[in-house]
Structures are given as structure tokens and as C-alpha cells.
N, C-alpha and C positions, 0 to 999 in steps of 0.2 A: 732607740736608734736602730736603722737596720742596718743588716749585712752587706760591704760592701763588696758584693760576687768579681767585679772585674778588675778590679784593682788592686787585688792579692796576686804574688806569684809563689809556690811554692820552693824552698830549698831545701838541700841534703840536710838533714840533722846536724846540727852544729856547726854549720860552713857556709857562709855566704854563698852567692849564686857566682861572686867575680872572685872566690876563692881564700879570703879572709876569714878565718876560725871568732866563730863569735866567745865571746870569755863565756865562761862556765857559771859566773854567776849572775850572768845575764839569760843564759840560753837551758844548764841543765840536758843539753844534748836534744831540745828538742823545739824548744820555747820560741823562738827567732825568725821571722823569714822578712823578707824584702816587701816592701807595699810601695804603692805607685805614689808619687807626689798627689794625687787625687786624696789618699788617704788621710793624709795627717795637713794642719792649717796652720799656716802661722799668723796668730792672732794677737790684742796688744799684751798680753798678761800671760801670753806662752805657747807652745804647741797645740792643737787640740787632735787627740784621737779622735777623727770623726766617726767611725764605727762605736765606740764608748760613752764618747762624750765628756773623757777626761782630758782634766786641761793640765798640762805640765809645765811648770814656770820654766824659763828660758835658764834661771838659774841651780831647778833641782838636780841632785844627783844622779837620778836616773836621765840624764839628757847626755848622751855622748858623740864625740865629732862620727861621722860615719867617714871609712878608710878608704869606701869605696865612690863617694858625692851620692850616695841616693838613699834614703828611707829605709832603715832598718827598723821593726817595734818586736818586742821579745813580749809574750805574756802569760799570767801564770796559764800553766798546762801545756802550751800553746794555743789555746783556745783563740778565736776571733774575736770575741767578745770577752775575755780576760779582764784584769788587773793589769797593768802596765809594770813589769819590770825593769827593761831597759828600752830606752828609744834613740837609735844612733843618726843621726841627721845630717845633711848636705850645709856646706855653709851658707848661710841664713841669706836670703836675698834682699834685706834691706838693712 
């Protein structure tokens, strides 16, 4: 999968962009930034990181309500292309 360049926005370390502190053991103070609806899919079997290509059941753990309605994905390092720690999401539109 490649990188998706326009669809990332950068945030402060450990703080949302609309000013919600991301939990620590989602973020690690670094892990977390905001990505556009473009980024992540909702498909029948769960989320899909499109840059990844991992699919996250609508039921795992790591799926959390996002505080602020828009697409949070936390991963290891922070890297783009990561492991998915935590992924906080808008309420579901169907």
C-alpha cells in the first residue's frame, strides 16, 4: 500500500488538533495524529487503514469513539505505515 501524502494532518504530541489529550496508551506522547475521512474505510468486517491495509473489527479494542467526530489512528512509533494501536472514529454513518 502506499502513502497516503494528503490526507495526514500533523498534531502537537499527545493533543488533538481540536484540543482533546489523547490517552497515553494509545499515543505514548507521540503515536496519534488526526487523518482525513479519505484515510480509513468502513467496510463490512470493520474499519480498514487504508495506508496499511489492516482491517479493524468494528468490535476490537482498539476502536474508540473519537471526542472530537473525525478520524484519529495512533501507531506504533508514530510511523504512517505502523501497527495500529488505537483508532478513534466519528459515529459510524450507517
Amino acid at each position: 500500500m502506499g502513502v497516503l501524502t494528503s490526507s495526514w494532518t500533523e498534531a502537537v504530541a499527545h493533543e488533538a488538533q481540536s484540543g482533546w489529550r489523547y490517552p497515553y496508551a494509545c499515543c505514548s506522547d507521540q503515536d496519534c495524529r488526526q487523518v482525513s475521512n479519505a484515510a480509513i474505510e468502513e467496510g463490512p468486517e470493520g474499519y480498514v487503514v487504508k495506508v496499511t491495509g489492516e482491517v479493524l473489527p468494528y468490535t476490537d479494542k482498539r476502536v474508540r469513539n473519537s471526542p472530537d467526530g473525525v478520524f484519529h489512528w495512533c501507531s506504533v512509533a508514530g510511523k504512517k505505515d505502523g501497527r495500529t494501536i488505537c483508532l478513534f472514529v466519528p459515529p459510524r454513518s450507517f
